[in-house]
C-alpha positions in Angstrom: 120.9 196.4 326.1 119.3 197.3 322.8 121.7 198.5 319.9 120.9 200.8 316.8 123.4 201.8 314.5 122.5 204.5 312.0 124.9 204.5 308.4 124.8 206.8 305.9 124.7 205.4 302.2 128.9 205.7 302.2 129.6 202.3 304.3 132.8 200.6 304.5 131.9 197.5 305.4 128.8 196.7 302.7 126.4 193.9 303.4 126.3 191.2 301.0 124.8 191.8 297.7 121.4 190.5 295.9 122.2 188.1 292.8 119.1 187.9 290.3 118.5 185.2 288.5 116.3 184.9 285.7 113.8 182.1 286.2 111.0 182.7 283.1 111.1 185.2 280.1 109.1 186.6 277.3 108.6 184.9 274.1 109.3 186.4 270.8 112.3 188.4 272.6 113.7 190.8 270.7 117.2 189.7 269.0 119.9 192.4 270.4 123.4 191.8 270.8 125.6 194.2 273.1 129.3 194.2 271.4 131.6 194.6 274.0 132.4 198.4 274.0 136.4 199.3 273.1 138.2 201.1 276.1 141.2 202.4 276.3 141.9 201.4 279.7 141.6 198.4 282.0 138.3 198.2 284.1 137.3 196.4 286.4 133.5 193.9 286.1 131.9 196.5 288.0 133.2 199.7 285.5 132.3 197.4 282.8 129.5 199.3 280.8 128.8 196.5 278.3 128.3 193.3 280.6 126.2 195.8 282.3 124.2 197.2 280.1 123.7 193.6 278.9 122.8 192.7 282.5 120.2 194.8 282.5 118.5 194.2 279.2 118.8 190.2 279.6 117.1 191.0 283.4 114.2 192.7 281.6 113.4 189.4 279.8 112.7 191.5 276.9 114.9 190.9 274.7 116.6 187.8 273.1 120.2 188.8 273.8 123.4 187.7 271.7 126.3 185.4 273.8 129.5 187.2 272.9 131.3 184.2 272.4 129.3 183.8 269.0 129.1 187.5 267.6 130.3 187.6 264.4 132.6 191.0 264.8 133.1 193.4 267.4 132.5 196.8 266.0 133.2 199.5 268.1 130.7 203.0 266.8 128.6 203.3 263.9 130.9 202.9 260.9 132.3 199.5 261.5 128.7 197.8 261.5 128.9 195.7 258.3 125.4 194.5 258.5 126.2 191.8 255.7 128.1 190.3 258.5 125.3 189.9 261.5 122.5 188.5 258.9 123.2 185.1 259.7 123.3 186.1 263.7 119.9 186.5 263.3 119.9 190.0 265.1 118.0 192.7 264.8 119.8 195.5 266.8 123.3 196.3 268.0 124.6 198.0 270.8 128.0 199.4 270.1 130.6 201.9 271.9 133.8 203.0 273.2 135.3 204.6 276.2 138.2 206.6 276.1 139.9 208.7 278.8 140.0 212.4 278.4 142.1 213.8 281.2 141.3 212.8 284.7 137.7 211.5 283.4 136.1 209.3 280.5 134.1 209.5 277.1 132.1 207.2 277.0 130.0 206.7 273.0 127.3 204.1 272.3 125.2 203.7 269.6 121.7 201.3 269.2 121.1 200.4 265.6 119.4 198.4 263.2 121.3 195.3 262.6 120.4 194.6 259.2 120.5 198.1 257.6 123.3 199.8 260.2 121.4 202.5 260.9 121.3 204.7 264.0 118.4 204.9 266.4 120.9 206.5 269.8 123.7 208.0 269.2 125.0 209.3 272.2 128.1 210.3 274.1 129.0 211.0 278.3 131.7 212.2 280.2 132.1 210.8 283.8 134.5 210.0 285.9 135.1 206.3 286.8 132.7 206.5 289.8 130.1 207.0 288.1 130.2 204.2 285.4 127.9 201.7 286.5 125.2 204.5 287.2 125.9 205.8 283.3 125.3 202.2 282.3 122.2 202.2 284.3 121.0 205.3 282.5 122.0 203.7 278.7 119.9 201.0 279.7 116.8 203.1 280.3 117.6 204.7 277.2 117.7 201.6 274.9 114.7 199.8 276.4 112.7 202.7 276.1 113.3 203.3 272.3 113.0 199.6 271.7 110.0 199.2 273.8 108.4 202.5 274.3 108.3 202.0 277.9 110.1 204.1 280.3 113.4 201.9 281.6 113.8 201.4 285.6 117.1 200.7 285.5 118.7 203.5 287.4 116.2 203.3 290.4 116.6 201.3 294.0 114.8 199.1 295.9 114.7 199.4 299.9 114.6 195.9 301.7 115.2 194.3 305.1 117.7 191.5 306.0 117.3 189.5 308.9 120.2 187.5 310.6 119.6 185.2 313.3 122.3 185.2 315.8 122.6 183.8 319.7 120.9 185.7 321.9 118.9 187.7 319.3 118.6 188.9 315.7 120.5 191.5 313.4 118.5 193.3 311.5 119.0 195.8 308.9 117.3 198.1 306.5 119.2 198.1 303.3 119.3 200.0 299.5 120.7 198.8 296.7 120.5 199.5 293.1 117.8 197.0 290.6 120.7 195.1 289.8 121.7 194.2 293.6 124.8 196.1 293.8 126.2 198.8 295.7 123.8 197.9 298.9 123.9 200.6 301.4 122.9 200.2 305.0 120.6 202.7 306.1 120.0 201.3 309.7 121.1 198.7 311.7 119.4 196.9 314.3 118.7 194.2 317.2 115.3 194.8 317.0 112.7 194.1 313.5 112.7 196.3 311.2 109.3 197.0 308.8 107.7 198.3 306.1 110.3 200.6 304.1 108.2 203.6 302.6 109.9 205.9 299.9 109.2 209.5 299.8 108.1 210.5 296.4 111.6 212.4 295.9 113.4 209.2 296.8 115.7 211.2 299.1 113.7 209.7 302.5 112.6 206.6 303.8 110.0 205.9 306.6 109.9 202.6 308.3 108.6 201.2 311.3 111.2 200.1 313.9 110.4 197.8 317.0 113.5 199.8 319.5 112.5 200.4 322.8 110.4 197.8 322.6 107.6 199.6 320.8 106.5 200.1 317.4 107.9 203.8 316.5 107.3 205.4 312.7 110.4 207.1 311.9 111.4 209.1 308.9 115.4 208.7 307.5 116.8 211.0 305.6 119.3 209.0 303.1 121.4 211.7 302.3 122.2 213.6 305.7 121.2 210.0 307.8 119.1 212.5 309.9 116.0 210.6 311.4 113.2 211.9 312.8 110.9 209.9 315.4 106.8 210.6 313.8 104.8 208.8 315.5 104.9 206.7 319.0 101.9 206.1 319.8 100.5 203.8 322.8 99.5 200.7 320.7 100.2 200.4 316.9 102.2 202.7 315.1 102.6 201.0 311.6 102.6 200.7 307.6 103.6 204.3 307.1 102.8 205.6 303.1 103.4 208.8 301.7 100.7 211.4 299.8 102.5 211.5 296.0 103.0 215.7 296.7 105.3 214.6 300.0 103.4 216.4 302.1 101.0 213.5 304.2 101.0 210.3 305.3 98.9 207.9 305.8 99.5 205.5 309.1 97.5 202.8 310.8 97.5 203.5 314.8 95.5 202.1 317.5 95.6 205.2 319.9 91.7 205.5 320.3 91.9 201.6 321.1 91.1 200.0 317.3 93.8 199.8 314.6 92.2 202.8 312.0 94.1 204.7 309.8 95.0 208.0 309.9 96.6 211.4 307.7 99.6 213.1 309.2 100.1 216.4 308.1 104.3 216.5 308.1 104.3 220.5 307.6 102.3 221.3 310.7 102.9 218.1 312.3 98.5 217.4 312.9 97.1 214.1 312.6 93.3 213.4 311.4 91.5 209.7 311.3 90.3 209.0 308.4 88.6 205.5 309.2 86.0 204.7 311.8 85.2 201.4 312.1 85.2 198.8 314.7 87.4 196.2 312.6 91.1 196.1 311.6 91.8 198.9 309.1 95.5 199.2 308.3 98.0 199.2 305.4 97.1 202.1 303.8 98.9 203.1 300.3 97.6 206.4 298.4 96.5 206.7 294.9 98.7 208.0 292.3 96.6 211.3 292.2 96.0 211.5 295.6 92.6 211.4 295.9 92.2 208.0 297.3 93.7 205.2 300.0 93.4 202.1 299.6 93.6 199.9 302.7 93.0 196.5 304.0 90.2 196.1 306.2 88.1 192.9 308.2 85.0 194.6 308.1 83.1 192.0 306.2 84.7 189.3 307.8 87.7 188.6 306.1 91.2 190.5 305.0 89.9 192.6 302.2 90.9 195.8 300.0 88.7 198.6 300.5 89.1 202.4 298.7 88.3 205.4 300.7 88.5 209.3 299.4 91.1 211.2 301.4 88.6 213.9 302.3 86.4 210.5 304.2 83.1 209.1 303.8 82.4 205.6 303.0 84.7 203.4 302.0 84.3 201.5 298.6 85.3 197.3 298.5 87.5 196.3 296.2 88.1 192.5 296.1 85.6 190.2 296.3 87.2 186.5 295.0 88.8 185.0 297.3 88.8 185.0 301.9 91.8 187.0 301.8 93.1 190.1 300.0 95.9 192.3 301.6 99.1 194.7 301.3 97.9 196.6 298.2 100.8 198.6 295.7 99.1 200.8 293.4 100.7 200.9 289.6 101.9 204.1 288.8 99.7 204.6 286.4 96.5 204.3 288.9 95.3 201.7 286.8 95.7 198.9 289.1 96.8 197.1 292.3 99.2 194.1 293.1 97.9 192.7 296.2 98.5 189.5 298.0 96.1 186.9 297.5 95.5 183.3 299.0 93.4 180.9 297.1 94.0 177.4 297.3 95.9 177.8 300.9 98.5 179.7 299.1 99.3 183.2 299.4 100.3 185.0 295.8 100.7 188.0 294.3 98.0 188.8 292.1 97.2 192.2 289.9 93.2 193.7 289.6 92.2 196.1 287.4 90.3 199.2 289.2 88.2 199.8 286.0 86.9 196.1 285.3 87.5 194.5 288.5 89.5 191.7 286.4 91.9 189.3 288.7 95.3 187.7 287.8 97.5 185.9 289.7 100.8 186.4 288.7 103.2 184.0 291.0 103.2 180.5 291.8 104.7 180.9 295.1 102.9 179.2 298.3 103.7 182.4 300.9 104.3 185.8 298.8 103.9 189.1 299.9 104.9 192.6 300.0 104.4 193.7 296.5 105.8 196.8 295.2 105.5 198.3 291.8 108.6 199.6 289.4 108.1 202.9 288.9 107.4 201.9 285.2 104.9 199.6 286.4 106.3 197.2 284.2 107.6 195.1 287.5 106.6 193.9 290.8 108.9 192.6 293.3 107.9 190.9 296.3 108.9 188.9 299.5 108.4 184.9 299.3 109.8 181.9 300.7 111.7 179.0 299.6 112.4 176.6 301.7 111.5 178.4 304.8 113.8 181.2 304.0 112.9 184.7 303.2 114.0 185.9 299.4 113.0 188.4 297.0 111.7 187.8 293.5 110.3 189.6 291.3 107.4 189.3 288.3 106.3 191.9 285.4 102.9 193.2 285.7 101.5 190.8 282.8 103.1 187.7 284.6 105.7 186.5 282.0 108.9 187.5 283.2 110.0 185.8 286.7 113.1 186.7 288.6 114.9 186.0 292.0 116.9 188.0 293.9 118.7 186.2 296.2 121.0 186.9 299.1 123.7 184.4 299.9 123.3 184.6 303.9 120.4 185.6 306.1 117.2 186.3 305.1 115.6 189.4 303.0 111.9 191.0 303.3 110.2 194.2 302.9 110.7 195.0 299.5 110.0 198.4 298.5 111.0 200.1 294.7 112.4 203.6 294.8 110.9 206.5 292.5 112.5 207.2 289.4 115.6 209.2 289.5 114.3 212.7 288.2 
């Protein structure tokens, strides 16, 4: 008897959480050190804005970031920096604040500024109740790397996965989100049956997947708020690699209903579907273009996995990728710029990065079977699926290559990455 058990994102009993270890950073790091902030109450590790805030910067591999245990003070706002004191830390920028409670919720004021002179470049203050303290550290994490950097932070987004447990008599399976950092993992669905593909709706409030219940590939859409679902597509044959248009309104699905796997454009306001492929070889994993005027998919048609671009209106389709036998499971960067796409060379599967403009190749990972890549909605990341030891893990690689990451899982194994959309 097949099982499913839908959960809203409130779940008593959470699955285990994601631990990320750094495994390569950048050089010439910029010197910041994150004083732990004064508070005026006891917290707990996980209320702990600091150590989380300098969590998330040291995950980045962006910056070169101060132990504690060898700061030379421990100001707490702007006019305790003596910057006398930190010139032999060899730091350029401090992170300072304090939390204090103000009725039944909490101030919470933090600072970024130049080390050397002691000069502001944040200056900010919050109020939030105790809830929602690792979310504000989230935020004042985005809001340091991006002044530091110039790049938007990703902090405070998600990423979607699937675990897989292998019990007698049959699997457990579950689609899960959690925040960047691996905490707070939420199970959206539950499962004896697999469990693909994870799909974010531009809004970040739904998720389609592909589910294997019944004993047939169904397309369902999951609302993560109200844990409303509702059945898409079950078609005779494939149903598969759902992706969503970037207005929310389409999306693009691989199905075999007229016999071949092609893909094709559901309209999700008057529920029509349209092929957009006709070709007699495999088209599937379709994933739109930024601006919407364009899938790319993965197609055999010349004889091998490749990457092929076709305007959502039809007509021919344009190929991509042309080093390499195999070439599949394309992520588009937000910026349209580029894909991340997993490529084999050498008998190894990796995920590589091509530029649409120049048609420029670069493998990122060193990996022998990675896949599933999914861009940050920065586009300064990419995680992906691999497999060490014969066990599925995450990991995760920036878009230029030099920062590597794993995300690992301490039981069972995980696949399907997919990054949420920013928070707007």
């Amino acid at each position: 008897m097949q099982s499913v058990v839908l959960t809203l994102c409130y779940v008593a009993a959470a699955p285990a959480q994601l631990t990320i270890e750094i495994t390569q950073g950048v050089e010439g790091a910029l010197p910041l050190a994150v004083v732990p902030f004064s508070a005026g109450l006891p917290l707990s590790e996980s209320e702990d804005v600091s150590a989380i805030i300098h969590a998330d910067l040291g995950r980045s591999g962006r910056f070169d970031l101060l132990p504690v245990i060898s700061m030379p003070a421990r100001p707490s706002n702007l006019a305790e920096i003596r910057p006398e004191v930190w010139r032999s830390s060899r730091v350029d920028y401090l992170v300072v604040g304090q939390i204090t409670p103000v009725g039944a919720e909490l101030s919470v004021q933090y600072a970024l500024a130049d080390a050397l002179q002691g000069q502001p470049l944040l200056n900010e203050a919050y109020t939030v109740d105790r809830a929602g303290l690792r979310r504000l550290a989230h935020i004042i994490s985005d809001r340091i790397y991006q002044q530091l950097t110039g790049e938007r932070g990703a902090f405070n987004t998600r990423i979607a996965y699937v675990t897989t447990e292998r019990k007698v008599g049959g699997g457990d399976y579950r689609l899960i989100v959690a925040d960047t950092d691996g905490f707070n993992p939420q199970i959206i669905l539950r499962s004896s049956d697999p469990i693909m593909s994870p799909a974010w709706s531009p809004d970040g409030r739904r998720l389609a997947y592909v589910s294997l219940e019944n004993r047939r590939a169904q397309i369902y859409i999951q609302d993560l708020f109200s844990g409303q679902r509702q059945l898409l597509t079950a078609e005779t044959g494939i149903n598969g690699a759902p992706s969503w248009s970037p207005d929310g309104r389409r999306m693009a699905l691989t199905l075999s209903r007229d016999g071949n796997p092609e893909i094709y454009l559901y309209n999700l306001l008057n529920r029509t579907l349209s092929r957009l492929t006709n070709n007699t070889a495999i088209d599937t994993e379709p994933v739109w273009s930024p601006d919407g005027s364009s899938i790319v998919f993965t197609s055999d048609r010349g004889g091998s996995p490749q990457l092929y671009q076709i305007s959502v209106s039809g007509g021919q389709a344009q190929r991509l990728t042309f080093q390499g036998n195999y070439n599949a499971r394309a992520s588009f960067a937000p910026d349209g710029r580029s894909i991340a796409f997993v490529h084999r060379s050498n008998g190894r599967f990796r995920i590589a990065v091509q530029n649409l403009s120049s048609g420029q190749l670069r493998i990122l990972t060193n990996g022998d079977l990675d896949e599933s890549p999914s861009f940050a909605p920065n586009g300064q990341m990419i995680v992906y699926a691999t497999s060490l030891a014969g066990r599925g893990e995450l990991a995760a690689v920036s878009a230029d290559g030099k920062v590597q990451q794993r995300l690992v899982l301490r039981s069972g194994e995980v696949r399907e990455p997919a990054w949420a959309p920013f928070n707007n």
